[in-house]
C-alpha positions, 0 to 999 in steps of 0.5 A, spaced: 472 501 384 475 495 379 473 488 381 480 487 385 479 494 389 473 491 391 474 484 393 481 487 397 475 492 401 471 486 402 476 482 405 478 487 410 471 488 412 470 481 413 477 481 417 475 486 422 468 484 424 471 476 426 476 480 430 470 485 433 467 478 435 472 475 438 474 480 442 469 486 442 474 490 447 479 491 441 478 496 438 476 500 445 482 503 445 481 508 440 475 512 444 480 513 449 483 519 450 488 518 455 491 523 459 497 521 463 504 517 460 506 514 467 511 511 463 519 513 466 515 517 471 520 518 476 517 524 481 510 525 484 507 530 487 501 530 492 500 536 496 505 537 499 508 530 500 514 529 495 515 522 492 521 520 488 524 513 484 531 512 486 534 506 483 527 503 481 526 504 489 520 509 490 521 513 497 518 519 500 522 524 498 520 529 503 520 525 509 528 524 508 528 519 503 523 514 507 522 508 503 515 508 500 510 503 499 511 501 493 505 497 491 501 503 494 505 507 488 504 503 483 497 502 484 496 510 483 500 510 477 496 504 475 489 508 476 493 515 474 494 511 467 487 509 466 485 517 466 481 519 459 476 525 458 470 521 456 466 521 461 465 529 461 460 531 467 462 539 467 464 545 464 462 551 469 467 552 474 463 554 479 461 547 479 468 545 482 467 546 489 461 541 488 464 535 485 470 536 490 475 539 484 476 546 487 481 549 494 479 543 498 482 538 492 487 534 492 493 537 488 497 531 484 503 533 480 507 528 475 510 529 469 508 536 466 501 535 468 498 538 474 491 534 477 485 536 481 482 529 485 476 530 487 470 527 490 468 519 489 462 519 484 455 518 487 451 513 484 458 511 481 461 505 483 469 505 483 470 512 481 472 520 482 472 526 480 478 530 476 480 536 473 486 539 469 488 544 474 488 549 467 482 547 465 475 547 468 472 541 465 470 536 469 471 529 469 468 521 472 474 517 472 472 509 470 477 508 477 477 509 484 482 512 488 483 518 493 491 519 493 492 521 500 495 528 501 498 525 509 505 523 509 505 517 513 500 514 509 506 514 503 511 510 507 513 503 508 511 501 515 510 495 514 516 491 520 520 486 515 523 480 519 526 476 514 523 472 509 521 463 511 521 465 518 522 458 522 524 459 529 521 465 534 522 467 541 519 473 545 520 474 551 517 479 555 515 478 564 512 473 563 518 469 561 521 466 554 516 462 549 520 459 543 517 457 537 518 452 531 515 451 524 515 443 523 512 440 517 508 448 515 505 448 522 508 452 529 510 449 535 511 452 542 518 448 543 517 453 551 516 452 555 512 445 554 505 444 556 501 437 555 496 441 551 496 446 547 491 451 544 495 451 537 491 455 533 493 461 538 501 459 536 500 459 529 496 467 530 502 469 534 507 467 527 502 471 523 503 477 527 508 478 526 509 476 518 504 482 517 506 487 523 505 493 521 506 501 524 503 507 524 508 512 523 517 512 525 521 517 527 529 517 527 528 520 534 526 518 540 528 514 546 526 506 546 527 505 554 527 500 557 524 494 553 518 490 554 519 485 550 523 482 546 522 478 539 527 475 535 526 471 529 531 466 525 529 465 518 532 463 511 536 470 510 538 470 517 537 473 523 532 479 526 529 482 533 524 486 534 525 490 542 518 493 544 520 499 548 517 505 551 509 508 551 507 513 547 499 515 548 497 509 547 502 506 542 510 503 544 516 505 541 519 500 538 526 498 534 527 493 530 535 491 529 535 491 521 531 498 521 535 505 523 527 507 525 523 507 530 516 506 529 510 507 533 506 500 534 498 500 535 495 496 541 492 492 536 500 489 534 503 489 540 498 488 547 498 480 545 506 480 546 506 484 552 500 480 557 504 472 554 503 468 558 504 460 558 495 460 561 495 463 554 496 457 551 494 451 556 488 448 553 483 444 558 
């Protein structure tokens, strides 16, 4: 090797090691085998629970179109895209079932692969099980995650009343409770009261902002309603009708929505007992 070749290869040498020891993670890449492209993905497969992008907007293809919870996908396609084959646990088939990879695994299709999700890695922090289902190569995976092959879990159940909600009224037995939001805090404009246990006005606005459902219906019949709530924000105007029992769950219908869902106790008992003693302070 001449003199120039020479000092081209110990430059090179040199460029590469301060670029190892600025980022040691670097040259990472190159280890990995990376199993799934989730890139332009457009259906999943789970079970049998069918996901599809429509528009850029993920629904549950196999629950007439339902809308999707969109961060839980892309959340899954995050975990599915960290798939590599490094870390590889076994090679005898007749270790499947022990690693949860084998008839009772969860069958996840995308693209043209086909996945085994199994167990979660004992002694392993954030981790699972896997297999190609061509292949009886099993693998631990450097992520956690446990697609679940349950329809309602897939769906959107979250109740979305308009975003910068600034007046709430709920009316139930009891009477009618408005509340307004002022200088970031709520206040119980009715009925009026010398005191007022404010934290309890506050937790009633954030209840309502993350109510969620356990499942929804296209069918079913509301009755007569309970309570009503009607919210007033930014983007307009929304109300919520809480209706019928079901078991131990209320029917309810929210205006903007063509569903019915089916709301827990956890989420609508404090609405059906309002009164004005629950925000009288001493």
């Amino acid at each position: 090797m001449n003199l120039k070749g020479l000092t081209l290869l110990v430059f090179v040498l040199l460029l590469t090691t301060a670029i190892f020891l600025r980022n040691p993670n670097f040259f990472s890449f190159l280890s990995k085998s990376q199993l799934i492209d989730t890139a332009g993905v457009t259906e999943i497969t789970i079970s049998q629970i069918h996901l599809a992008k429509i528009k850029d907007i993920w629904v549950v293809a196999s629950s007439d179109n339902f809308p999707a919870d969109q961060n839980k996908i892309e959340e899954l396609l995050t975990n599915l895209a960290s798939l590599t084959t490094d870390n590889l646990v076994s090679t005898n088939p007749d270790n499947h079932d022990q690693y949860g990879v084998g008839e009772n695994g969860v069958v996840l299709k995308i693209g043209e692969q086909t996945i085994i999700i199994g167990n979660s890695g004992l002694g392993f922090a954030a981790s699972n099980y896997f297999r190609l289902a061509d292949s009886d190569q099993v693998y631990l995976s450097d992520t956690s995650f446990e697609p679940t092959a349950k329809d309602s879990e897939w769906r959107d159940l979250a109740l979305n009343f308009p975003t910068s909600i600034n007046q709430i009224t709920i009316q139930n037995n009891s009477g009618e409770f408005v509340f307004e939001q002022k200088d970031d805090s709520w206040i119980l404009m009715q009925p009026q009261l010398e005191k007022v246990i404010e934290t309890r006005v506050a937790d009633l606005a954030h209840r309502l902002q993350f109510m969620r459902a356990e499942d929804a219906t296209t069918s079913g019949e509301l009755g007569i309603p309970a309570v009503t709530i009607t919210v007033k924000g930014v983007e307009g105007e929304d109300a919520l009708v809480i209706g019928q029992e079901e078991g131990n769950e209320r029917l309810v219908k929210l205006n903007s929505s063509p569903y019915l869902y089916y709301l827990p106790p956890s989420e609508f008992g404090v609405f059906l007992d309002l009164d004005k003693e629950y925000f009288q302070a001493d």
